[in-house]
N, CA, C and O atoms as a GROMACS GRO file, in nm:
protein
  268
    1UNK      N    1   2.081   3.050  -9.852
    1UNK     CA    2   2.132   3.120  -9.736
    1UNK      C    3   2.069   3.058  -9.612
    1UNK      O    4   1.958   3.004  -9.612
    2UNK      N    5   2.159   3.072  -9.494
    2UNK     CA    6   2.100   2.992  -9.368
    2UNK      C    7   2.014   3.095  -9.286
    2UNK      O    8   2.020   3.218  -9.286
    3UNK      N    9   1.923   3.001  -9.208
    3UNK     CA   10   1.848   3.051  -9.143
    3UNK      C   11   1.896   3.167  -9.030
    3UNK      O   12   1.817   3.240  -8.970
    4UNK      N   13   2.007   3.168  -9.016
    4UNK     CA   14   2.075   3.250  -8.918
    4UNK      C   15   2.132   3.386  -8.997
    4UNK      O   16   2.087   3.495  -8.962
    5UNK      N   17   2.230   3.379  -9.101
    5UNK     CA   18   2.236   3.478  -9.226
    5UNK      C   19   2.109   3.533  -9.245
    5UNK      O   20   2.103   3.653  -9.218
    6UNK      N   21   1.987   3.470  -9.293
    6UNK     CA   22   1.890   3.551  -9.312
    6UNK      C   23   1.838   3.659  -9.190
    6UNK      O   24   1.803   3.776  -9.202
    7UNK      N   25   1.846   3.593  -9.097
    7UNK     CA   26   1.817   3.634  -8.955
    7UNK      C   27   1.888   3.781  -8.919
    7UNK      O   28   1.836   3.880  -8.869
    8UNK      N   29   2.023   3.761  -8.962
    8UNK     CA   30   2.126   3.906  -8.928
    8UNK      C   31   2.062   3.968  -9.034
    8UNK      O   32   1.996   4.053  -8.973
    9UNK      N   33   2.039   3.982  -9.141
    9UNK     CA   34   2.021   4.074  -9.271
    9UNK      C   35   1.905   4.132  -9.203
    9UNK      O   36   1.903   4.242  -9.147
   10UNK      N   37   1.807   4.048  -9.212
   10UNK     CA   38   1.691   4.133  -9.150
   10UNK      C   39   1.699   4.189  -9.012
   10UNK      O   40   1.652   4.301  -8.993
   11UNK      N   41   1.731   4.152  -8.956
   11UNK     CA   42   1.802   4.261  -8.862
   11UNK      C   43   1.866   4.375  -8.866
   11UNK      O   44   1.838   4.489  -8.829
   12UNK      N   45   1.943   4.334  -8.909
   12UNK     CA   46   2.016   4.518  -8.944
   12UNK      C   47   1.899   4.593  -9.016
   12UNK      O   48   1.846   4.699  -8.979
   13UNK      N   49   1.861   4.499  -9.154
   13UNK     CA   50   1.774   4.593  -9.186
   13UNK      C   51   1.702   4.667  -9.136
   13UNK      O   52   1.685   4.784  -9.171
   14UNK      N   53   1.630   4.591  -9.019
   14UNK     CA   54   1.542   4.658  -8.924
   14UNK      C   55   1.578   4.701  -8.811
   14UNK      O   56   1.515   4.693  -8.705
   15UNK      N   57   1.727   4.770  -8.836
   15UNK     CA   58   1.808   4.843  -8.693
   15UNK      C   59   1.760   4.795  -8.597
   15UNK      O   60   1.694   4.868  -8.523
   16UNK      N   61   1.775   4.678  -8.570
   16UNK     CA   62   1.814   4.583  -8.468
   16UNK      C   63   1.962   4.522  -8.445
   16UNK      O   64   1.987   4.402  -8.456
   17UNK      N   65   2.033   4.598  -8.420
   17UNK     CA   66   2.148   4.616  -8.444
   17UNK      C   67   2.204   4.523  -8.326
   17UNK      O   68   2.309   4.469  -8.361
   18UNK      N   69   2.163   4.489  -8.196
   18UNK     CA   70   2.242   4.427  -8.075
   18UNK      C   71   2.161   4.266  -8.103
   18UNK      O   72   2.215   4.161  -8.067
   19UNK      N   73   2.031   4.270  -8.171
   19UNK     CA   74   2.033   4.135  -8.202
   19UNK      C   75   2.144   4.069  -8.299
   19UNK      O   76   2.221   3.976  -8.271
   20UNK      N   77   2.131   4.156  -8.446
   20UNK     CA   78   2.209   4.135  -8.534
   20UNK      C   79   2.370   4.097  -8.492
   20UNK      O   80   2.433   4.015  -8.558
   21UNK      N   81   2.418   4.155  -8.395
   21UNK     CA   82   2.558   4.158  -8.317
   21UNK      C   83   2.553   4.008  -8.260
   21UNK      O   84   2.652   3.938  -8.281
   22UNK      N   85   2.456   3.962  -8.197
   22UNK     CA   86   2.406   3.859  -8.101
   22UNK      C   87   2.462   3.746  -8.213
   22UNK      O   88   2.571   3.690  -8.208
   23UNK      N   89   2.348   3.726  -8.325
   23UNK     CA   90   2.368   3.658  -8.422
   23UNK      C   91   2.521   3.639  -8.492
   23UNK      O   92   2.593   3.540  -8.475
   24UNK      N   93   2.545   3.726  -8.555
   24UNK     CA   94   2.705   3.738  -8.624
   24UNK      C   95   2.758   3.689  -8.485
   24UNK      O   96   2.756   3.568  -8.504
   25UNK      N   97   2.795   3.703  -8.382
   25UNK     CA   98   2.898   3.634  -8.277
   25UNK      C   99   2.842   3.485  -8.288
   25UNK      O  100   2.933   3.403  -8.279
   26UNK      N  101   2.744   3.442  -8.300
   26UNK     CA  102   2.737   3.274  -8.298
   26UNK      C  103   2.755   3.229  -8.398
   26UNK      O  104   2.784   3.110  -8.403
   27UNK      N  105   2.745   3.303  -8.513
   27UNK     CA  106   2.800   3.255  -8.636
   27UNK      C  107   2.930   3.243  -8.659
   27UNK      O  108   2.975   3.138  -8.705
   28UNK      N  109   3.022   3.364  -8.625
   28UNK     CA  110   3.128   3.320  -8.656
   28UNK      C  111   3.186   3.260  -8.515
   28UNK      O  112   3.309   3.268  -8.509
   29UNK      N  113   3.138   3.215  -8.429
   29UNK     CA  114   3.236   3.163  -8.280
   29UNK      C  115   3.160   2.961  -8.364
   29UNK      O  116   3.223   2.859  -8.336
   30UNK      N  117   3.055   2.955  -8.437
   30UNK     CA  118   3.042   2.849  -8.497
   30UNK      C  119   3.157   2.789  -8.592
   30UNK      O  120   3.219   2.682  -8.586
   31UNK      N  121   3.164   2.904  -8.690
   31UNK     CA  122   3.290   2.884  -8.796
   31UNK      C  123   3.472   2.889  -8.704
   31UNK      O  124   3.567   2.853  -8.772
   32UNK      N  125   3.489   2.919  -8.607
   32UNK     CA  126   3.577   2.928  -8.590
   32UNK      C  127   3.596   2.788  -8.521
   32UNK      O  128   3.679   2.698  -8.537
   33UNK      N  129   3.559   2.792  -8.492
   33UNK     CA  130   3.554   2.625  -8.355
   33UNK      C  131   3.554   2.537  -8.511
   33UNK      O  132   3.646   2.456  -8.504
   34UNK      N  133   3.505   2.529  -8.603
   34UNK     CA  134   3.463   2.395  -8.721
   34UNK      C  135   3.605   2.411  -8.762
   34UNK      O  136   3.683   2.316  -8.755
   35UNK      N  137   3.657   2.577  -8.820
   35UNK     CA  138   3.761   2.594  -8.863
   35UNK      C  139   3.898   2.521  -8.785
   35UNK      O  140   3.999   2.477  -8.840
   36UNK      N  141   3.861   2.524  -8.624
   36UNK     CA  142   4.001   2.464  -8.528
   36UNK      C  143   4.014   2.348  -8.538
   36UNK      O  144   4.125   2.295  -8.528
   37UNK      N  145   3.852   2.250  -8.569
   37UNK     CA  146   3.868   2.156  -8.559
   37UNK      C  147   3.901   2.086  -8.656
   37UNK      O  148   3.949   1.974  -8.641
   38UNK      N  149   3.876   2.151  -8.794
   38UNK     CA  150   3.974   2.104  -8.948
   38UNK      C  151   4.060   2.124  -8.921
   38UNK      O  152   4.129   2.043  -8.983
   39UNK      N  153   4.177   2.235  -8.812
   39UNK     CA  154   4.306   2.248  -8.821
   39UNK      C  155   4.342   2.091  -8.754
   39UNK      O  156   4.399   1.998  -8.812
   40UNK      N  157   4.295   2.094  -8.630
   40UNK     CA  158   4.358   1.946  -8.553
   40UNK      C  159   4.351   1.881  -8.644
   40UNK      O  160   4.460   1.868  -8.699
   41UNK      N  161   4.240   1.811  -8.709
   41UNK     CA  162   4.197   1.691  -8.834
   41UNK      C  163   4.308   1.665  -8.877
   41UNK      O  164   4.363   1.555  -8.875
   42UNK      N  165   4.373   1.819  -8.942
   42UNK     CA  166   4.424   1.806  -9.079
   42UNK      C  167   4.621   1.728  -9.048
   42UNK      O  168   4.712   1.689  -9.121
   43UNK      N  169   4.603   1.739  -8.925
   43UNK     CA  170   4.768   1.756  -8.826
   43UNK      C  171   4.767   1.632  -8.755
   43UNK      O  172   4.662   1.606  -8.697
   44UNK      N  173   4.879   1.536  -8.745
   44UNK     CA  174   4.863   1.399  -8.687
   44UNK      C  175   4.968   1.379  -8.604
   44UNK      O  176   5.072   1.340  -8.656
   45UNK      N  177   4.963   1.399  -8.466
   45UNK     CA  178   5.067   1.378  -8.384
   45UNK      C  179   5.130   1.255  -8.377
   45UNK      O  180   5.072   1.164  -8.319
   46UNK      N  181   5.305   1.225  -8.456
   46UNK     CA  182   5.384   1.110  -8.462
   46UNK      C  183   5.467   1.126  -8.351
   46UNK      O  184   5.533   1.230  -8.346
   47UNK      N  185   5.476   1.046  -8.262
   47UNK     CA  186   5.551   1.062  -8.110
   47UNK      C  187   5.727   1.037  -8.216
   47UNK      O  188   5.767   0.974  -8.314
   48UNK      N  189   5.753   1.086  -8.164
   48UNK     CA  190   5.933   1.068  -8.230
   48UNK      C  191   6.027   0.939  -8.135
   48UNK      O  192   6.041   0.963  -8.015
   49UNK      N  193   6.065   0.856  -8.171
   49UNK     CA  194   6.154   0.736  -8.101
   49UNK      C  195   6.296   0.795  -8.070
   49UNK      O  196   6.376   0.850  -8.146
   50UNK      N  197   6.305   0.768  -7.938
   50UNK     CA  198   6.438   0.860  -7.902
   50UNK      C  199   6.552   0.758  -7.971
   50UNK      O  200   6.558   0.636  -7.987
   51UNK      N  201   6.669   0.905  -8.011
   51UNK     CA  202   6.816   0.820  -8.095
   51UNK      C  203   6.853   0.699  -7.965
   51UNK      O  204   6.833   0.718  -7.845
   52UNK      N  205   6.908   0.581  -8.026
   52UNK     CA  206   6.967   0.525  -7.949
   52UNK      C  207   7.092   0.570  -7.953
   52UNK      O  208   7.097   0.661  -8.037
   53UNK      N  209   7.227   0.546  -7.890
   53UNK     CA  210   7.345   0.574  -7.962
   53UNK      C  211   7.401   0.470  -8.000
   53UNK      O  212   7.424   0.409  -7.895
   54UNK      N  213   7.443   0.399  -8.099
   54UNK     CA  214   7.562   0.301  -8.129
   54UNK      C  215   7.708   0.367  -8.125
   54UNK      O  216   7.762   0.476  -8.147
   55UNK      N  217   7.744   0.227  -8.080
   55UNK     CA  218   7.903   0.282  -8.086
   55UNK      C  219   7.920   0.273  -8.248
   55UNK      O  220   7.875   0.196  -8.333
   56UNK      N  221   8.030   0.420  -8.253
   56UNK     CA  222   8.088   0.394  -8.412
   56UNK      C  223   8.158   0.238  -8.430
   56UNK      O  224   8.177   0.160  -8.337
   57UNK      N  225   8.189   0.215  -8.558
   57UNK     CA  226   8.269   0.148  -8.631
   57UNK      C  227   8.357   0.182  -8.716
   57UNK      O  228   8.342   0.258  -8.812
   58UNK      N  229   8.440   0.132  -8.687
   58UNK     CA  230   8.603   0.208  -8.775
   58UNK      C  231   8.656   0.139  -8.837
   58UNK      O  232   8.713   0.034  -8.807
   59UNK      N  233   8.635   0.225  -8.998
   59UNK     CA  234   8.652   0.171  -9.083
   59UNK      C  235   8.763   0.277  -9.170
   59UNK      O  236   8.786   0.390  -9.128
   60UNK      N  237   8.805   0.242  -9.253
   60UNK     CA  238   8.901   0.273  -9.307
   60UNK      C  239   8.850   0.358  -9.412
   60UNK      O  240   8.758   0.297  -9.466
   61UNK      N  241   8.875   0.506  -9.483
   61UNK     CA  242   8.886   0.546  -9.525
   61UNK      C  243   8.899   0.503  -9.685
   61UNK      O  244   9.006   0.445  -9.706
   62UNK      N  245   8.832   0.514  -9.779
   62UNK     CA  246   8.862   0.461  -9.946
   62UNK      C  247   8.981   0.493  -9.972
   62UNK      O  248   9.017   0.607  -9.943
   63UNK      N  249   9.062   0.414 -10.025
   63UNK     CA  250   9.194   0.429 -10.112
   63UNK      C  251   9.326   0.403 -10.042
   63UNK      O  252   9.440   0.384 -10.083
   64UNK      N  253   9.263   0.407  -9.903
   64UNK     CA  254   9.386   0.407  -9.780
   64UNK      C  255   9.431   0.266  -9.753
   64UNK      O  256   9.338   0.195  -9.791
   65UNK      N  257   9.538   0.182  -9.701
   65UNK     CA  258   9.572   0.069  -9.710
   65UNK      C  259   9.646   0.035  -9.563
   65UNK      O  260   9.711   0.137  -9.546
   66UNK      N  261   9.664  -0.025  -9.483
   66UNK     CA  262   9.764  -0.014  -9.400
   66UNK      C  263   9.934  -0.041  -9.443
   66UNK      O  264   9.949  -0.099  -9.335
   67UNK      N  265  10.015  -0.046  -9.479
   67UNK     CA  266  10.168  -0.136  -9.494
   67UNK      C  267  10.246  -0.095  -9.612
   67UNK      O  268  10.354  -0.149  -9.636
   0.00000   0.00000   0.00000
C-alpha cells in the first residue's frame, strides 16, 4: 500500500477527517489525470483527406448491347 493510502487510513482512523479528505482528493485528482492521459494514449488522431470528385464514367450496364 502507498504511502498516501496509508496516510488516509490513519487518518480517519484518527478522526482526522479534513486531512483524510485533503489526501483522498490528491489521490484520486492523481488517478484521474493518469486515467485521461491513457484515454488520449490509447486514441490517435488520423486527419481524413478530403473526397476529390471524379467525373463518372459511363459504362454500360452487363448484358446490355447497343444495335
Amino acid at each position: 500500500m502507498s504511502d498516501l493510502k496509508k496516510s488516509i487510513i490513519k487518518n480517519i482512523l484518527d478522526k482526522k477527517f479534513n486531512k483524510a479528505n485533503d489526501d483522498f482528493a490528491s489521490l484520486m485528482k492523481d488517478k484521474t489525470h493518469s486515467a485521461i492521459q491513457d484515454f488520449k494514449s490509447a486514441f490517435k488522431y488520423t486527419k481524413l483527406e478530403p473526397e476529390t470528385e471524379t467525373e463518372p464514367t459511363e459504362t454500360q450496364p452487363e448484358g446490355t448491347t447497343d444495335g
